[in-house]
C-alpha positions as CSV (number, residue, x, y, z in Angstrom):
1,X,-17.1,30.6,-49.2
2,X,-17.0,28.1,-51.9
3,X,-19.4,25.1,-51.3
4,X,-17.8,21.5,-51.1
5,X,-18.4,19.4,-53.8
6,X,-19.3,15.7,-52.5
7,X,-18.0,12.3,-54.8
8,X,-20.3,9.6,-54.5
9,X,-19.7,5.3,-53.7
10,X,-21.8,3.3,-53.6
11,X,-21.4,1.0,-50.9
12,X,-23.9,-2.0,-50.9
13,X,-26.8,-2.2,-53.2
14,X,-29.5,-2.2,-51.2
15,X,-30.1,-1.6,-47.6
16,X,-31.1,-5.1,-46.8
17,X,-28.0,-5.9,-48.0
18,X,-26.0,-2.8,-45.7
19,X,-28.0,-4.5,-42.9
20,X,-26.9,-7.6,-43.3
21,X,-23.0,-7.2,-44.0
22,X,-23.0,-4.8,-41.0
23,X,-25.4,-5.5,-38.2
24,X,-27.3,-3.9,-35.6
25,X,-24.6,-2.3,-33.3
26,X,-21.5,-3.2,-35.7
27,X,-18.9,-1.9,-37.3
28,X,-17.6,-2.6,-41.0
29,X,-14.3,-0.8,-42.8
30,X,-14.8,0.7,-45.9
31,X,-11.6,1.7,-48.5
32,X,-12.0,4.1,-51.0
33,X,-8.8,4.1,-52.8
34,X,-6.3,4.2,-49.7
35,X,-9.3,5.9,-47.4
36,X,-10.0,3.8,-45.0
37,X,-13.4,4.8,-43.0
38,X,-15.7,3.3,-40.6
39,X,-19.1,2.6,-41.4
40,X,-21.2,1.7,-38.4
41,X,-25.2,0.9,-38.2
42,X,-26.9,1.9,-34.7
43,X,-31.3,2.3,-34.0
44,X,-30.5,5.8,-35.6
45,X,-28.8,4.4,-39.1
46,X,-25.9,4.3,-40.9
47,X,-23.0,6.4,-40.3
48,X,-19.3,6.9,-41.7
49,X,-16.5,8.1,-40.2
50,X,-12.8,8.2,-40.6
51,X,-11.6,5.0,-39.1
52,X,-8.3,6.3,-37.3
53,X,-8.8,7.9,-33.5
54,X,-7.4,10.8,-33.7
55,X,-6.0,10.3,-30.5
56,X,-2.9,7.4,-31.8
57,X,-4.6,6.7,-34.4
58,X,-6.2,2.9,-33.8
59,X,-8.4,1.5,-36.6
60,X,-12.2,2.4,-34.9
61,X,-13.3,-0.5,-37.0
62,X,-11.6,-2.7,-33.9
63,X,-14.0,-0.7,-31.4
64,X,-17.4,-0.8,-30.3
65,X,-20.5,1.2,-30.3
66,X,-22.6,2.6,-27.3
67,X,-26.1,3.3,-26.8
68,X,-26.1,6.9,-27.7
69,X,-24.6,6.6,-31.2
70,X,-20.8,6.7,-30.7
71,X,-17.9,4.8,-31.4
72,X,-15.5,3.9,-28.8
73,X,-12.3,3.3,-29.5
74,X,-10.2,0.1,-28.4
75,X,-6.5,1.5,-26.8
76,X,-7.8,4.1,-24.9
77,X,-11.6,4.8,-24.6
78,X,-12.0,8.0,-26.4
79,X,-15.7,8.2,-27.3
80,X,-16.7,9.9,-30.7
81,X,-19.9,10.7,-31.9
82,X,-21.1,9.2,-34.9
83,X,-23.3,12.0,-36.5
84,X,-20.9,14.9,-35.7
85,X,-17.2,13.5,-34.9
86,X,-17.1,14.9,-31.8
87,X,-14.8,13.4,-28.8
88,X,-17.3,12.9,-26.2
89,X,-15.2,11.5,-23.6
90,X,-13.7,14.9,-22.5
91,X,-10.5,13.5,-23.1
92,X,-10.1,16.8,-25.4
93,X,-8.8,15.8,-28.5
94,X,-9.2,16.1,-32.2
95,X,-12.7,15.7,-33.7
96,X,-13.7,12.9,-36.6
97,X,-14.1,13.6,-40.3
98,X,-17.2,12.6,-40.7
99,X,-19.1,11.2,-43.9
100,X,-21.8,11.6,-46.1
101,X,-24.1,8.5,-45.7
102,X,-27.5,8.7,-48.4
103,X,-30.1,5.9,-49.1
104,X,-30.9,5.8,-53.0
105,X,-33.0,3.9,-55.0
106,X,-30.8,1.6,-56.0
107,X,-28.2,1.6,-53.0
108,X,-26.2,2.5,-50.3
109,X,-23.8,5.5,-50.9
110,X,-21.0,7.1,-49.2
111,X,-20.3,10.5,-49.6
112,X,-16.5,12.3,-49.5
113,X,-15.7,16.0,-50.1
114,X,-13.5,16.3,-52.5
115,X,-11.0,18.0,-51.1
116,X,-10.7,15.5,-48.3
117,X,-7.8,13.1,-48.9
118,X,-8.8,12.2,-52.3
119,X,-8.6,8.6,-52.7
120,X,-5.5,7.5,-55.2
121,X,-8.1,5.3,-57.2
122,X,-11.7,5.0,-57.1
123,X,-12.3,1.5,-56.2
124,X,-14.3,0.9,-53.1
125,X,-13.8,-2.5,-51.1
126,X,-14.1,-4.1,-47.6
């Protein structure tokens, strides 16, 4: 099986700065191109995730986290977790893409396969 190749953004240059444009507990959206995905920061780090539930697909941005590291989303309650994309809810729908999310030296990057809805451009923005 071919190994997926990841394409790097960064994201904020530092994590002080990461910290402070997305809070303890809160959410921020993140566009790469037309890829819109949902960076949130919990006790256990940053995390990314594709910002549509993929239940009727509401922006997960507009939700909240919990204690245990998930995202909940705002129509209907479905509960994801943030390190795996799993529904948690028992709702029994579709996983989450989730993202690469790497402290450098010099930043914050996010990290998307390839292959996964390549953005249109490669500008990143809030």
């Amino acid at each position: 099986m071919a190994k997926k190749e990841l394409k790097w953004y960064k994201i904020f240059a530092s994590i002080d700065e990461a910290s402070t444009k997305v809070p303890l507990n809160t959410t921020k959206r993140a566009r790469i191109g037309t890829q819109k995905v949902c960076i949130a920061h919990t006790s256990e780090g940053f995390f990314a995730v594709d910002d549509e539930c993929t239940h009727m697909r509401a922006s997960l941005t507009n939700g909240h986290l919990n204690n245990y590291s998930e995202v909940i989303c705002p129509w209907h309650g479905y509960r994801f977790c943030l390190k795996t994309g799993e529904e948690k809810s028992g709702k029994n729908t579709y996983a989450l893409e989730t993202h690469k999310i790497e402290e450098r030296e010099d930043g914050l990057y996010l990290g998307l396969y390839k292959d996964q809805k390549p953005p249109q451009k490669d500008e990143f923005s809030y």
